[in-house]
C-alpha positions in Angstrom: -16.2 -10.5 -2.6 -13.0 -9.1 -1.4 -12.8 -6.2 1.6 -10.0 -4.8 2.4 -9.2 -3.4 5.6 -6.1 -1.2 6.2 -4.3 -0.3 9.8 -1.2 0.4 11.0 -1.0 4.0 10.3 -0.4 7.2 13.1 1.4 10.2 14.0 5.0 9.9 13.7 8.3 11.9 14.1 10.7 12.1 10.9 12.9 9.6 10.8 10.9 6.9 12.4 9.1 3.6 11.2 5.4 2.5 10.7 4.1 -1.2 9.0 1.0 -0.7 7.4 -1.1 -4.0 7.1 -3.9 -4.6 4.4 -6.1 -7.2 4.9 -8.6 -8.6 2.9 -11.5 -9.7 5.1 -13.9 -11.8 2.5 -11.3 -14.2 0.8 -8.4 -15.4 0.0 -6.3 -12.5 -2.0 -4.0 -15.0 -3.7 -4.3 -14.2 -7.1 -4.6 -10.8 -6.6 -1.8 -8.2 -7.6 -1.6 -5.5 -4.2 -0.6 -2.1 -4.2 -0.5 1.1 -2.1 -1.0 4.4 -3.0 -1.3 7.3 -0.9 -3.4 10.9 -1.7 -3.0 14.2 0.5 -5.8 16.8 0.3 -5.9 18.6 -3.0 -3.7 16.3 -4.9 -4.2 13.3 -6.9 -3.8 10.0 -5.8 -0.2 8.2 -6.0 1.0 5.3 -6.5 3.9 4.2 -3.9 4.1 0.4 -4.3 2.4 -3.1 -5.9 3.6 -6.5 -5.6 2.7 -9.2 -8.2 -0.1 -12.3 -7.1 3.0 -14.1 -6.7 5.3 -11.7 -5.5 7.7 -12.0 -8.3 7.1 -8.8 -9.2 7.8 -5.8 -6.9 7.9 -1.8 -7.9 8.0 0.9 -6.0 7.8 5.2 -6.7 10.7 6.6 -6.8 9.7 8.9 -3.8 9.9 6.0 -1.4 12.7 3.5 -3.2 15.1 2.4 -0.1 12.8 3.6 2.3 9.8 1.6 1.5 9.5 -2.3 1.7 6.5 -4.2 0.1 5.6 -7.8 1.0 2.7 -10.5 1.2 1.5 -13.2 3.3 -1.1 -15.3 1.0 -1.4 -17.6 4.0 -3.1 -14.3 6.2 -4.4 -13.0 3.0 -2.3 -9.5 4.0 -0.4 -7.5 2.5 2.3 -5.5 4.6 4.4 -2.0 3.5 7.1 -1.5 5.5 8.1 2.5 5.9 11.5 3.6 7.1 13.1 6.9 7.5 9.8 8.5 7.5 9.5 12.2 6.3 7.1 15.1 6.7 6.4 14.6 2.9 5.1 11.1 3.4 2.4 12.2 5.4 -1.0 11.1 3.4 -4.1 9.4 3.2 -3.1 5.2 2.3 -5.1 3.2 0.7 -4.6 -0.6 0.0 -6.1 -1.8 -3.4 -6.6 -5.2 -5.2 -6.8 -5.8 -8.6 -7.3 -9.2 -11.1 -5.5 -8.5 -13.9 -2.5 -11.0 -14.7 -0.5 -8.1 -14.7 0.5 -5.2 -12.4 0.2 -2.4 -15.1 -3.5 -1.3 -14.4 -2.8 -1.4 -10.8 0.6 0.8 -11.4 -1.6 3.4 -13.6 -4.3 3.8 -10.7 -6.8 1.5 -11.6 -7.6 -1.5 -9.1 -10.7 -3.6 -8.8 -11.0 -3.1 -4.8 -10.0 0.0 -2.7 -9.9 0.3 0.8 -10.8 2.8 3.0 -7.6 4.1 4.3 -5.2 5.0 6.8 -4.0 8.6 7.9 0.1 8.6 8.0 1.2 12.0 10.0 4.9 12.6 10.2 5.9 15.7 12.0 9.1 17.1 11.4 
């Protein structure tokens, strides 16, 4: 069973950096696809990033393109989001999430097999 376990986040000026990790506590992740999304009270859930089982495959929203940097590390079974230039907009709810398919389409359009529970991102401007 996978658990994934999200940290990193915290309250932040604009303009400055954060590395959320995403670690999956029950086994090994590698042939998962990876994503992140992020949600803010009253609004839908949205998608910021995924990264293919392989990490061939990397897409990002274009809210965060050139400011946001996806990666894994199968060998720690994490997966990392690297967020620069930080802005007041980015401030949300993250949530890691898993999912089987061969693809990365399901995961883009929402749907993952494992969430976690989140991390609160604050940027103050």
């Amino acid at each position: 069973q996978v658990q994934l376990v999200e940290s990193g986040g915290g309250l932040v000026q604009a303009g400055d950096s954060l590395r959320l990790s995403c670690a999956n506590a029950r086994r090994p992740f590698s042939n998962l696809n990876m994503g992140w999304f992020r949600q803010t009270p009253g609004k839908e859930r949205e998608f910021v990033s995924a990264i293919s089982w392989r990490g061939d495959y990397i897409y990002y929203s274009d809210s965060v393109k050139g400011r946001f940097t996806i990666s894994r590390d199968s060998a720690k079974a994490t997966v990392y989001l690297q967020m620069n230039s930080l802005q007041p907009e980015d401030t949300a709810v993250y949530y890691c999430a898993a999912d089987s398919l061969a693809t990365t389409q399901r995961l883009r359009a929402g749907h993952a097999d494992y969430w976690g529970q989140g991390t609160q991102v604050t940027v103050s401007s």
